[in-house]
Each structure stands twice: as C-alpha cells, then as structure tokens.
C-alpha positions as CSV (number, residue, x, y, z in Angstrom):
1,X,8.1,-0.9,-11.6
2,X,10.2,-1.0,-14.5
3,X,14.0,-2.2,-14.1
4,X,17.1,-2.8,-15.9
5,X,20.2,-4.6,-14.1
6,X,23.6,-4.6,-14.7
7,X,24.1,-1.7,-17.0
8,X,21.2,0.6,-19.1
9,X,20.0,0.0,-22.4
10,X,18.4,2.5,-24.4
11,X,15.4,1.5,-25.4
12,X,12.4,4.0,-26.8
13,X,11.2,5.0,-23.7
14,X,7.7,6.1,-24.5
15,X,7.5,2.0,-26.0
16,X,6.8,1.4,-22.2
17,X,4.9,4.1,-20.9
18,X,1.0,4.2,-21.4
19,X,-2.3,4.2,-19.7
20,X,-5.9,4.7,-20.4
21,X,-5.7,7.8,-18.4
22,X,-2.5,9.2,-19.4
23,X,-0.6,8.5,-17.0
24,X,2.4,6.3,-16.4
25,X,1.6,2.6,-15.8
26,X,5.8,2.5,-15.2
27,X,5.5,4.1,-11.4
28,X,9.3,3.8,-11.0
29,X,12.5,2.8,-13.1
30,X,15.4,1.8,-11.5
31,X,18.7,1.1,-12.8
32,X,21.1,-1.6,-11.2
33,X,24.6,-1.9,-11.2
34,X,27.5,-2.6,-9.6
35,X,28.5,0.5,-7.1
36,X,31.9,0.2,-9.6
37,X,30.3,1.6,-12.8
38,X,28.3,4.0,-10.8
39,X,30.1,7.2,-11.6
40,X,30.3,6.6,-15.4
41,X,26.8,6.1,-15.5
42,X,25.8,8.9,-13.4
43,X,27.8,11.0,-16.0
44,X,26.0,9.6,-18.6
45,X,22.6,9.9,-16.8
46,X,23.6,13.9,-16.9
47,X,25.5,14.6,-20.2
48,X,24.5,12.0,-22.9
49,X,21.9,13.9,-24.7
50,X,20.0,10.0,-25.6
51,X,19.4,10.0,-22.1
52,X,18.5,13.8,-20.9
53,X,15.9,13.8,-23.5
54,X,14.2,11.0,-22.1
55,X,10.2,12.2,-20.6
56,X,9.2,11.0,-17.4
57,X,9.7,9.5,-14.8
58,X,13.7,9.8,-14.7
59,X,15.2,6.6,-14.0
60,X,16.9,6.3,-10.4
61,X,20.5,4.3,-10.6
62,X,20.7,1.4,-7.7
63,X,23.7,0.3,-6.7
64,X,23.9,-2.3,-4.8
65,X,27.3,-2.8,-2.1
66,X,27.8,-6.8,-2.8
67,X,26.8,-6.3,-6.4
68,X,29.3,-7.3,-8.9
69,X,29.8,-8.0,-12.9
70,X,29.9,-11.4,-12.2
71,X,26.6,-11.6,-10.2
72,X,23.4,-14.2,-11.0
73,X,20.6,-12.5,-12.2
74,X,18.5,-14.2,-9.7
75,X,21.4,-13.2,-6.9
76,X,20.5,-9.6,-7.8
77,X,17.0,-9.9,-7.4
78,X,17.8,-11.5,-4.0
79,X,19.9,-8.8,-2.4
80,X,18.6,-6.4,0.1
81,X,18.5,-3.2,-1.6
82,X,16.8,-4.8,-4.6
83,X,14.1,-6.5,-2.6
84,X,13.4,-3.3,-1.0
85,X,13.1,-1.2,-4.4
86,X,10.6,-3.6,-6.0
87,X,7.1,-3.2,-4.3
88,X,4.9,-4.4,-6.4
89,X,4.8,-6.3,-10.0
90,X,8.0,-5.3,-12.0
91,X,9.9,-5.7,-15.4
92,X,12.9,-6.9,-16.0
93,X,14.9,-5.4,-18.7
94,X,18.1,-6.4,-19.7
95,X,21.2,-4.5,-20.8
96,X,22.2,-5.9,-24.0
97,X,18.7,-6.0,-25.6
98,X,17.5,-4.1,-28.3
99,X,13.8,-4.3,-28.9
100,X,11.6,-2.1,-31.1
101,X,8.5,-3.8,-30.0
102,X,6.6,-1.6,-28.1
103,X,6.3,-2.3,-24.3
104,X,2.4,-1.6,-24.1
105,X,1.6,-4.6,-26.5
106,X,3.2,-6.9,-24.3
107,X,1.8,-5.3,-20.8
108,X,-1.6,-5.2,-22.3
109,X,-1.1,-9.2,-23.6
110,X,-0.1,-10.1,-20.4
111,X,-3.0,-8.2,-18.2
112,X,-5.5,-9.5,-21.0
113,X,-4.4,-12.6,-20.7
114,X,-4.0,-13.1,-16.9
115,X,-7.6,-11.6,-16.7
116,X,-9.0,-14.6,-18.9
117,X,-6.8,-17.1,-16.7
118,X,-8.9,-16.6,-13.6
119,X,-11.2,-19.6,-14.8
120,X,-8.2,-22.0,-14.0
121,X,-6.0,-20.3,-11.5
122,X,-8.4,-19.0,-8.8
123,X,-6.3,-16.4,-8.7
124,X,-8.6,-12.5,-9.2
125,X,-6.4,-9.8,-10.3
126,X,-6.1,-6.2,-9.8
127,X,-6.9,-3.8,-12.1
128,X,-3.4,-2.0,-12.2
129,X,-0.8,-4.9,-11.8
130,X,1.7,-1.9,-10.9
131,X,-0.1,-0.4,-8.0
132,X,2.2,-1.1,-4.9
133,X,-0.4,0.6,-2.8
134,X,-2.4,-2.6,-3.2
135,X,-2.9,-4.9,0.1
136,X,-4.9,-7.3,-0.9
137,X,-2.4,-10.1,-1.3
138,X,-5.0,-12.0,-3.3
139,X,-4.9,-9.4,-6.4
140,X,-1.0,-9.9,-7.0
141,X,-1.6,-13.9,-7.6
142,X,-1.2,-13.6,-10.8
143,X,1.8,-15.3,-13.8
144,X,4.5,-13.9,-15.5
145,X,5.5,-13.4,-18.8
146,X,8.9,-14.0,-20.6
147,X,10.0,-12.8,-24.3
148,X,11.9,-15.4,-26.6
149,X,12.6,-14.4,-30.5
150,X,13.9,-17.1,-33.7
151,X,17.5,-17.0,-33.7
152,X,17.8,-19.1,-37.1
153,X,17.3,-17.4,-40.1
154,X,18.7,-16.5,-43.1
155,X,20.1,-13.0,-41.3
156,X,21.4,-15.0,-38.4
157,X,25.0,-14.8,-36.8
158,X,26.6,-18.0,-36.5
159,X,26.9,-19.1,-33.2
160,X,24.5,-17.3,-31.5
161,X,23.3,-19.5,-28.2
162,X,20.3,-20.7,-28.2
163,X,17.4,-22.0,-26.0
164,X,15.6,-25.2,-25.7
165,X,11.7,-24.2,-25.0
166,X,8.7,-26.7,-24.8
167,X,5.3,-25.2,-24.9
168,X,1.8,-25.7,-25.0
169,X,-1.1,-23.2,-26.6
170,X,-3.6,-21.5,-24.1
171,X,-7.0,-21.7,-24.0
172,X,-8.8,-20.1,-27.4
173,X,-10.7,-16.8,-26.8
174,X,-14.5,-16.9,-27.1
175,X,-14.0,-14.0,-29.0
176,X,-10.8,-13.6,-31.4
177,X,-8.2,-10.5,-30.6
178,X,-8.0,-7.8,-32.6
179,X,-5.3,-8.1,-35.8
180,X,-2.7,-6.1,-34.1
181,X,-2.6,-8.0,-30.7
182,X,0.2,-10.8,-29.9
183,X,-2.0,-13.0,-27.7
184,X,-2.2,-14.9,-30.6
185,X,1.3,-15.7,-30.0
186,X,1.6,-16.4,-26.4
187,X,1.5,-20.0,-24.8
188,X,2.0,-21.6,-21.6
189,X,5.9,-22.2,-20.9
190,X,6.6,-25.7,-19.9
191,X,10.5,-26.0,-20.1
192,X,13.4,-23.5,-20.9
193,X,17.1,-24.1,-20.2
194,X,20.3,-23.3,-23.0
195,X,21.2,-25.3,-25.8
196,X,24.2,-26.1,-23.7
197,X,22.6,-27.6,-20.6
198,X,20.9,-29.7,-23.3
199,X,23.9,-31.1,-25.1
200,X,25.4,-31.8,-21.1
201,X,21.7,-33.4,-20.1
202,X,21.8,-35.2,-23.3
203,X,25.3,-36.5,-23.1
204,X,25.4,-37.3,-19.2
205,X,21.8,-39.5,-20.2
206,X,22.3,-40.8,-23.2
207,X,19.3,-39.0,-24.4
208,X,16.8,-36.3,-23.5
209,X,14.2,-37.6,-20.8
210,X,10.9,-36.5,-20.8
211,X,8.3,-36.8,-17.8
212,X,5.3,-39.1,-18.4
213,X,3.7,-37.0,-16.0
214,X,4.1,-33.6,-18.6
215,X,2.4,-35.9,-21.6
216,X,-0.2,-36.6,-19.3
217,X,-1.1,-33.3,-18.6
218,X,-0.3,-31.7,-22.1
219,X,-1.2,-33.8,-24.7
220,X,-0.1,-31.2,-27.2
221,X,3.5,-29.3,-27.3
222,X,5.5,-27.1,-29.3
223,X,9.5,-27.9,-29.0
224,X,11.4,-25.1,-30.2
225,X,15.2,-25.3,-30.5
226,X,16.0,-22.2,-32.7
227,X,14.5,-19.2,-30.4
228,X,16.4,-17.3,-27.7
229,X,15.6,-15.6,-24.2
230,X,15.1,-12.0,-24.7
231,X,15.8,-11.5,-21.2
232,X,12.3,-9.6,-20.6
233,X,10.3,-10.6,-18.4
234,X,6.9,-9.0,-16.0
235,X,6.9,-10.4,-12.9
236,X,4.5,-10.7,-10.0
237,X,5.4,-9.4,-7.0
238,X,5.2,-12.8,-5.3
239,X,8.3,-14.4,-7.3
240,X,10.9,-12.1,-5.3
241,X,9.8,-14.3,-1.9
242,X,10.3,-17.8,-4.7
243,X,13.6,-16.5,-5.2
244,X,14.6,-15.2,-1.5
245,X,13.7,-19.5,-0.2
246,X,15.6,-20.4,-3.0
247,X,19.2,-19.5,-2.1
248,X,20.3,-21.5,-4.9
249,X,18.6,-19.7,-8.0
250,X,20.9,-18.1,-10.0
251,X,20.0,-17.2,-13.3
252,X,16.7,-15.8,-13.8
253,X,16.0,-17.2,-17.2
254,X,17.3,-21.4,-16.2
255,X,17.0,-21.0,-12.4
256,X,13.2,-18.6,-11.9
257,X,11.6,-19.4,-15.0
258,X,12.9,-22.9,-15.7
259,X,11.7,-23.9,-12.8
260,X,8.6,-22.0,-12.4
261,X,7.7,-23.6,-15.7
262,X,8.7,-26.9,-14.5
263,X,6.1,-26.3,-11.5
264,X,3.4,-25.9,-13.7
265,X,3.1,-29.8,-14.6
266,X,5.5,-31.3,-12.0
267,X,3.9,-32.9,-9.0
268,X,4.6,-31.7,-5.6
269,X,7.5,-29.1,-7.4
270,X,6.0,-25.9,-6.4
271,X,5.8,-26.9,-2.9
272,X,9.5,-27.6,-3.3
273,X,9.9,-24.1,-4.3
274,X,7.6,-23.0,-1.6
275,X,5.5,-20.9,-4.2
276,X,2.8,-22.4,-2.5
277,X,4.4,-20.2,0.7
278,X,5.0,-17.2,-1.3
279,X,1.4,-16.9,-2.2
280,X,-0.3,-17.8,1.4
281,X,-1.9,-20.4,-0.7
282,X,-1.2,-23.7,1.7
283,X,-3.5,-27.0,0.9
284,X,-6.3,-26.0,3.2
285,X,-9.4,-28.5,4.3
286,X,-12.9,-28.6,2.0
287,X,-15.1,-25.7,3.0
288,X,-18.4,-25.8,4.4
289,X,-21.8,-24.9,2.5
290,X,-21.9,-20.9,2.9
291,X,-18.2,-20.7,4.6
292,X,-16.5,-17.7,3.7
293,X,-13.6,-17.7,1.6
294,X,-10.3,-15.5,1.9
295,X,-11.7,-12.8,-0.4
296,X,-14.4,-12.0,2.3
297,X,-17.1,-13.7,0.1
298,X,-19.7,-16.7,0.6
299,X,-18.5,-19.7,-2.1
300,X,-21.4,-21.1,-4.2
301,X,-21.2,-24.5,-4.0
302,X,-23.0,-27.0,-6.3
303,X,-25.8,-28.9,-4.0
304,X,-26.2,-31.6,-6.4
305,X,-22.8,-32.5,-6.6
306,X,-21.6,-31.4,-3.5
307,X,-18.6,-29.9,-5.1
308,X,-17.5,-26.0,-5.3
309,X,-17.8,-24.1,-8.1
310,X,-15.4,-21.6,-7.7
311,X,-11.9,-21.8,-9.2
312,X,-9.8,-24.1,-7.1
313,X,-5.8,-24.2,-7.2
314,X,-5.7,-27.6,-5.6
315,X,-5.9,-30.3,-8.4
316,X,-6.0,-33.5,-8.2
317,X,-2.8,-35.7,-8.7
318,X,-1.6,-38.1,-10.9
319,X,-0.2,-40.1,-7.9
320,X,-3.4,-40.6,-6.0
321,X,-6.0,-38.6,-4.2
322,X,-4.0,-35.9,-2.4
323,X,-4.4,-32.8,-3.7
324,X,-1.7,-30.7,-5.4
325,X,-0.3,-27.0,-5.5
326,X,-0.8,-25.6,-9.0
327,X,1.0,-22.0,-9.4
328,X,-0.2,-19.1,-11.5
329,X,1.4,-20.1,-15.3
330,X,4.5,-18.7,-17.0
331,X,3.3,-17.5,-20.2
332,X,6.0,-17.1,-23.0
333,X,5.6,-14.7,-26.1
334,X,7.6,-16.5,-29.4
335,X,8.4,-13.2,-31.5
336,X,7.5,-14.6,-34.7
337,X,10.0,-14.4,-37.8
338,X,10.1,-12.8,-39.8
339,X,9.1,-9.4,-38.4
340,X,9.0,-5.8,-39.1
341,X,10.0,-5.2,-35.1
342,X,13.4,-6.3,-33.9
343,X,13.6,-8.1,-30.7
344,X,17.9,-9.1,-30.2
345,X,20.3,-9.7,-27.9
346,X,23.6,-8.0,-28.7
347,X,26.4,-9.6,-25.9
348,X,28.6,-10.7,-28.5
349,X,30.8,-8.5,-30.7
350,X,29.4,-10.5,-33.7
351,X,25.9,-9.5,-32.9
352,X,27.2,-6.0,-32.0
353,X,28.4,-5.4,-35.5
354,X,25.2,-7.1,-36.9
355,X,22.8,-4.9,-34.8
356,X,24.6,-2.0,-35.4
357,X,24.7,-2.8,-39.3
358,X,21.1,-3.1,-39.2
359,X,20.8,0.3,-37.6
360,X,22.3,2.2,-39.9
361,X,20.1,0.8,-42.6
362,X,17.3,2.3,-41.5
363,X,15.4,5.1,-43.1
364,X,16.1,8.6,-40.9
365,X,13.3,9.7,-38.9
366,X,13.5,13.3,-39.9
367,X,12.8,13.4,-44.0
368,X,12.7,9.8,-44.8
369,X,12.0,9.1,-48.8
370,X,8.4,8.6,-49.6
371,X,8.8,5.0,-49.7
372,X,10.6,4.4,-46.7
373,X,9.4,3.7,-43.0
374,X,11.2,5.0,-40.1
375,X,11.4,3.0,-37.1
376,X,11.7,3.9,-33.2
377,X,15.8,3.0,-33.4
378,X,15.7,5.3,-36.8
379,X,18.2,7.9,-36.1
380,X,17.4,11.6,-37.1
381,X,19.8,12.3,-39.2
382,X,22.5,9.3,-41.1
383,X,25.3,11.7,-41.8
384,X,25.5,13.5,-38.3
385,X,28.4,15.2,-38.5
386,X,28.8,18.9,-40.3
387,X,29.5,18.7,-44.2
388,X,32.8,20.6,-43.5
389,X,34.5,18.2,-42.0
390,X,33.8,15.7,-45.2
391,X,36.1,16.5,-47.3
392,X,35.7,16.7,-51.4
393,X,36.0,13.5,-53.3
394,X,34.6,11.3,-50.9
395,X,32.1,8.3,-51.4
396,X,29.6,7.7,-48.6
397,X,27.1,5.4,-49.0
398,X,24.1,7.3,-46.8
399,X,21.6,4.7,-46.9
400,X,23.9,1.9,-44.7
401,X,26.2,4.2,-43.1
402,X,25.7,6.1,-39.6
403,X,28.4,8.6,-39.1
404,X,28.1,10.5,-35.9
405,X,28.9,13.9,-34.9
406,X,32.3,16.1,-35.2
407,X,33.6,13.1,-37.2
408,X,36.3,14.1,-39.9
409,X,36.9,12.2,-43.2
410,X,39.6,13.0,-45.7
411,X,39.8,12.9,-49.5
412,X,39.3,9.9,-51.4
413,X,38.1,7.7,-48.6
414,X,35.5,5.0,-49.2
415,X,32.7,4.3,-46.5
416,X,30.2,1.6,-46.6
417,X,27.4,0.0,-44.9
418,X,29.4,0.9,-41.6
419,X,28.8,2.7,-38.1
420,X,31.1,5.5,-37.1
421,X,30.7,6.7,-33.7
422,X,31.5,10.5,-32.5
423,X,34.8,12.5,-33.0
424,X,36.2,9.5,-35.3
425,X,39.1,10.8,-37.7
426,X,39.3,8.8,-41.3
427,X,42.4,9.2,-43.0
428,X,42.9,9.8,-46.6
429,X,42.4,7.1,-49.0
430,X,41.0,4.7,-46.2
431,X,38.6,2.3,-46.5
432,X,36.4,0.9,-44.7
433,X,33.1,-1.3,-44.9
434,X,30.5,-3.1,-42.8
435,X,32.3,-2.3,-39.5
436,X,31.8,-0.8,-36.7
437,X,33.7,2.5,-35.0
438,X,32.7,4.1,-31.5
439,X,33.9,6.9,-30.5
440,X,37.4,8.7,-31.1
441,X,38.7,5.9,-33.2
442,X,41.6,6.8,-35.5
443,X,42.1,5.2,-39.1
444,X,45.4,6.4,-40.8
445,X,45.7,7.2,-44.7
446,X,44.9,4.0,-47.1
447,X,44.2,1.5,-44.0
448,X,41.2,-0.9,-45.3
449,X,38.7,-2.2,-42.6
450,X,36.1,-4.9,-43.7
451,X,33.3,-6.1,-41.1
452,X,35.8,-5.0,-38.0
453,X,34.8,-4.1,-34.7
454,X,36.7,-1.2,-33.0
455,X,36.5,0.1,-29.4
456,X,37.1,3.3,-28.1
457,X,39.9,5.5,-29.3
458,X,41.7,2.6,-31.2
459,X,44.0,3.9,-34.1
460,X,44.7,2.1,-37.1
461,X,48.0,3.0,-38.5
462,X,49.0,4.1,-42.1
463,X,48.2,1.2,-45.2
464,X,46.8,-1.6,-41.8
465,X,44.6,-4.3,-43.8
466,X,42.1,-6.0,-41.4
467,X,39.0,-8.5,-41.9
468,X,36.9,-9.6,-39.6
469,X,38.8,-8.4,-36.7
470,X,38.4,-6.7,-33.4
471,X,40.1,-4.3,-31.3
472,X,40.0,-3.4,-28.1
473,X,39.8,-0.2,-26.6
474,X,42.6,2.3,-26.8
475,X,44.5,-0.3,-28.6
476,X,47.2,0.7,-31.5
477,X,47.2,-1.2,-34.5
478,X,51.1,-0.6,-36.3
479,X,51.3,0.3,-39.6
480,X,51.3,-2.2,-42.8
481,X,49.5,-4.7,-40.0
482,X,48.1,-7.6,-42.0
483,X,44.5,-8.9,-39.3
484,X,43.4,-12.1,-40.3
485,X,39.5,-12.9,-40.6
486,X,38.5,-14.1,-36.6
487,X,41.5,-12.0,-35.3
488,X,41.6,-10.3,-31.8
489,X,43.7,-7.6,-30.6
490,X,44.0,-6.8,-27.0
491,X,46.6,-6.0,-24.4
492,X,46.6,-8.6,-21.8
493,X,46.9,-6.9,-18.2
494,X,47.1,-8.7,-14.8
495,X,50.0,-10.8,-15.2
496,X,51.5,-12.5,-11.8
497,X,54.9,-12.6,-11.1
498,X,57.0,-15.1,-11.8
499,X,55.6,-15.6,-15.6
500,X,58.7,-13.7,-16.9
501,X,58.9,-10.1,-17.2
502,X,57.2,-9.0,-19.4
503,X,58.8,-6.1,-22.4
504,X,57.5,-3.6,-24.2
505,X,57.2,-5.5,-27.2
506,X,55.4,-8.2,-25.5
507,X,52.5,-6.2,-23.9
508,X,50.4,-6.5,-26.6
509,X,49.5,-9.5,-28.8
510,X,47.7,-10.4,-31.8
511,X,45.2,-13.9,-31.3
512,X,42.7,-15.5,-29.2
C-alpha cells in the first residue's frame, strides 16, 4: 500500500509503480485527510488535469472523523479507519515533499537489502513485501526504511530545520551492487530526533549524553547534523500494532523511528515498546535437537557445540546472561549531495519559493535544447499560456520563468526567474523577479516584486515596491505600498471580544 496523509502531493506517479511482471507492486493508494478538506480535494481528484492524467490504480481519499490539521503523524496511523486501510507493508508519503527520485530504487534497496539481513535477524521474508494476502506472520518480520537528504549547501535556505542522525554502515556485499543502486548509501539508523530536541537535551544536560552501551555495540558511527527527514518511509506491517501499545507516539519520524532505532542497541527497549509483542517473537526456552521451529521446519543444530545454527533474535546482553529482544533494523538512506535528483521538503514559504524557482529552471520536457536534460518535475511547455495574451514589447526570460495558462501580461513588463500560476493578470510596466504567483494573482501597472511569495488571488496595486515579502491569499496590497525584505501581510481573523472593536482600517496589517 502506498499512502500519503494530511493533504496530496504530486509526485511522478509511475516513480512508484513497477514490477518484474508488469504489474503494480503499489496494490492500493490512499489519501488521508482531515474529513474538512475533503470536498476540495475531491474537486481536485476530478478536475485538476495533474491528477486525472495519473495511470493506475486511482488513489482513494480517507478521511478520517477525529482527524484534524493539528494531528501526530503517529496519531493518524493509530486511528481506526487507518488501521483498517493498511493491510500489509505500506509507504508513507508526505505532503510537502518533492522528490524526483524514483520510488522503485528505493523499494528495490530496501527488499534487496532486507533479503541479505536474514543472516542477523532470523527474520525470512516474503517475496512481495505488498501482498496482504500473505498469512504467514513470519514473512512480514522484516525493517523499515526512512529517507534523509543534506540540508547545508551552498543552495540552501537559511533556516531550514534540521535533524540530528547517528548511524552505522551495514554489512559489505560479497558481491558489489551494480553502479546505479543506492545500497551503497543505506546504513543502519541508530538515533534521529530535530536539531531542536538537541539544543533542549543539550541545554537541560549540560551536554549531549551518549550510551556506553551504543559504543559497545557499534564501534563505528556516522553523526550527521546537516541532513533532514524526508518524511518517506516503507514500513512493515508489524509497526502499526508498535504504534497502537504506544499511546504516546506522536510524530512518526521522533516518536516511531526514533525509538525504533533506539531499540536496535538499547537493552530491554524493544520489550518496552512491546515490538517483541508485535511480532509474536516472546523470549522462548532453547530447543531440543530436531524440535520444530515456527516455520514448520526441523532446526540444524551444531552437535559439537551444542549450539543452533539458525539465525537467532535473542542476543546476548551486556548486563549478564539473560537473553535480549533484538528487532528487525531501521535502515536510513542519506541522499547524497550533490545530486542530479531532488529529494526536499517545501513547508516553509522560503523553501516554497526556492523549490518552485528551481522548477522553473528546468529544461521543458517537450523540445528541450540538445544540450539540456529534462527531468520527471520538467513541465511540458515554460510559457503555458497562449502568445496572444503576451503582449508586444515584453521581456520574458524562458529559461527561469514558468508562466501558466490564460495568464495575461501587458506591454513593457519585465519577468524573471519567477513562477506565475494560472489566470494571473501582469500590469503594464510591472516587474517582477524570482517570486512566486499562484493562481489569479493581480499585479497593477509599474508594481516591482523581487523574491515575493503570493497566494491566491492577491492584487498588487498600481507602482507597490515589495522585497522579500509575502501575501496571503485574497489579500490587497494599496497602491505606492513600500514591503520591507522579511515582511508579511495577512488579515488577522478570530478576534474575541472585548480586544476593542476592531475598524475597517484596522482589519489588515503589515508585520509578523
């Protein structure tokens, strides 16, 4: 199963769909969200040509009755009609991602990679992770995988979050992976939380404390600082019964995986989590030469050593002879910088207007130049909208600008390494560069817009000057306005009683 919560994203969907046999490894996509935005994207299921396109399956919009905008992540995964939708191994896709990595190359990793695990989990696996006809409980015991990507480099928005990651390098193939695999960059995940927890664990403790117990058991780590959750992850099947004892998860990526990770190396922490419950895999007494094991099979055990040799998941602990849960791993992929595939998180207007930017420097799919290379986020055509409604006199820079359809632009304007959504109307003599426009926004004659983000149906009135700013949607800037780099205008709606009444000229405001 394949699903996105909170809202959709649109990501390429034949990225995600393959199988040797031509048919859809994806059985079922599901689309979560609160019951409130359920009509709008039910519209846009119907009518937004980006989405009607889209092959098969169609995606099926949940909708959740305690859902809300402010639920966990792991909350979500917990509530009834989510827990019923999700019957076997699932992704998780978030909605402000944008990825051009294609999906197969990380499902293929992870089944790869699982396979070759079996030597140190015990766990066999199935051949088609997203079968949910599958009963054998014993072929879903398998790890999951999460997505990170460098958030410092030189293209880089300041501020962007962060997480702090510790990790350690899996087991070397006999055989090396082909050129075009990322195994090569997958590891074992053995802690993940937010720069911020770290700065509060750090300043609560006077420092940052590390276990003896993980040294012990990885002598060598990787601790990453600059890399961010992508927010993708496969999942086993198993992990929704983790999250359902453990009322208190709520975030997948600090809560689920944090935790999980934590497991890994911890001492008696997955029987905390009850994983060990989860999987049916309780400390059970040393067989018996020729005593059948749960897969219906007789285990070989070693005579001279009177010790089994068949993967075990009860290892010894550091504390003293009594034998210890160890869960299937949480492997992490580290997109590697840079990168001719975008992996981003865009929940920020800063990294809106970056990713956006980035997108309309792309090559066109449809006729690209001989030297350029379009992507899967290329769009078709740059200039979308018909050549009538650009008027004479005009300068459009084509290789950075996106200007979508029945979008109108008057003499002597100036546009620039910018995005301009649908049914936009540019005045004459505006201009306007490295910002971003959705649809029906309005910019009057000789208004100048540089790196500002504006929502839906704004107008900008005659000779505005704005930098840096942003706008809410349906929100009118006056004429001559003067926006300072950092600047935010919004109405502010939802005032109690008894702040003052409020006037006409006081309804919207200009600042944080």
């Amino acid at each position: 199963m394949c699903m996105y919560y909170r809202l959709l994203i649109t990501i390429p969907q034949s990225a995600i769909r393959k199988d040797g046999k031509g048919s859809d490894n994806y059985q079922e996509i599901n689309l979560v969200s609160p019951p409130s935005s359920a009509k709008a994207l039910e519209a846009a299921l119907l009518q937004n040509p980006h989405l009607t396109s889209l092959p098969q399956p169609r995606a099926d919009l949940l909708t959740p009755k305690d859902l809300t905008h402010t639920t966990g992540t792991a909350e979500l995964l917990r509530l009834p009609e989510v827990q019923a939708a999700i019957t076997s191994d699932f992704v998780v896709l978030p909605c402000d991602s944008v990825c051009e990595l294609p999906g197969e190359t990380l499902l293929d990793s992870w089944m790869v990679q699982q396979s070759s695990l079996v030597g140190t989990t015990g766990f066999s696996l199935a051949p088609d992770v997203f079968n949910p006809k599958s009963v054998n409980k014993t072929d879903r015991r398998r790890g999951g995988l999460g997505v990170w990507f460098v958030t410092k480099a030189e293209d880089s928005v300041k501020g962007t979050e962060t997480d702090f990651v510790i990790t350690t390098p899996l087991p070397q193939p006999t055989a090396p992976p082909p050129s075009a695999s990322l195994r090569p960059h997958l590891s074992k995940l053995l802690y993940a939380i937010t720069t911020d927890t770290l700065r509060d664990i750090t300043e609560a403790k006077g420092g940052f404390p590390i276990r003896n117990r993980l040294i012990q058991k990885h002598g060598k780590v990787r601790v990453l600082s600059s890399c961010r959750a992508a927010h993708i992850y496969m999942f086993p099947h198993w992990i929704l019964d983790v999250i359902k004892r453990n009322e208190k998860f709520d975030s997948i990526s600090e809560d689920v995986v944090g935790w999980w990770a934590k497991a890994g190396w911890q001492d008696g922490l997955a029987q905390k989590l009850h994983m060990d419950k989860a999987l049916d895999q309780s400390i059970q007494k040393p067989k018996m030469h020729g005593e059948v094991n749960d897969n219906g099979n007789s285990e070989v055990v070693d005579l001279n050593n009177l010790t089994s040799v068949e993967p075990s998941t009860l290892l010894p602990s550091a504390t003293g002879n009594k034998a210890s849960f160890a869960p299937p791993p949480m492997l992490c992929y580290i997109h590697p910088h840079p990168s001719s595939d975008l992996i981003c998180r865009v929940d920020t207007p800063s990294l809106l207007l970056s990713t956006s930017l980035y997108l309309a420097s792309l090559p066109p799919s449809s006729n690209p130049t001989p030297d350029a290379t379009p992507t899967p986020l290329s769009h078709p055509n740059k200039i979308a909208t018909d050549p009538s409604l650009i008027a004479p006199r005009t300068t459009i820079h084509a290789p950075s600008t996106l200007i979508a359809p029945n979008t109108s632009v008057a003499t002597y304007c100036t546009i620039k390494s910018s995005c301009i959504g649908a049914n936009c109307i540019i005045g004459e003599g505006a201009k306007i560069t490295g910002s971003l426009l959705m649809d029906g926004v309005q910019v009057e004659a000789k208004a100048q817009l540089q790196g500002c983000v504006l929502g839906r149906r704004c107008v900008v009135g005659k000779g505005a000057k704005l930098e840096g700013c942003e706008i809410q949607e349906g929100f009118k800037i006056e004429d001559g306005t003067v926006g300072l780099k950092g600047e935010k205008f919004c109405i502010f709606e939802g005032l109690e009683g008894g702040l003052g009444d409020v006037g006409e000229d006081d309804e919207t405001t200009n600042g944080d």
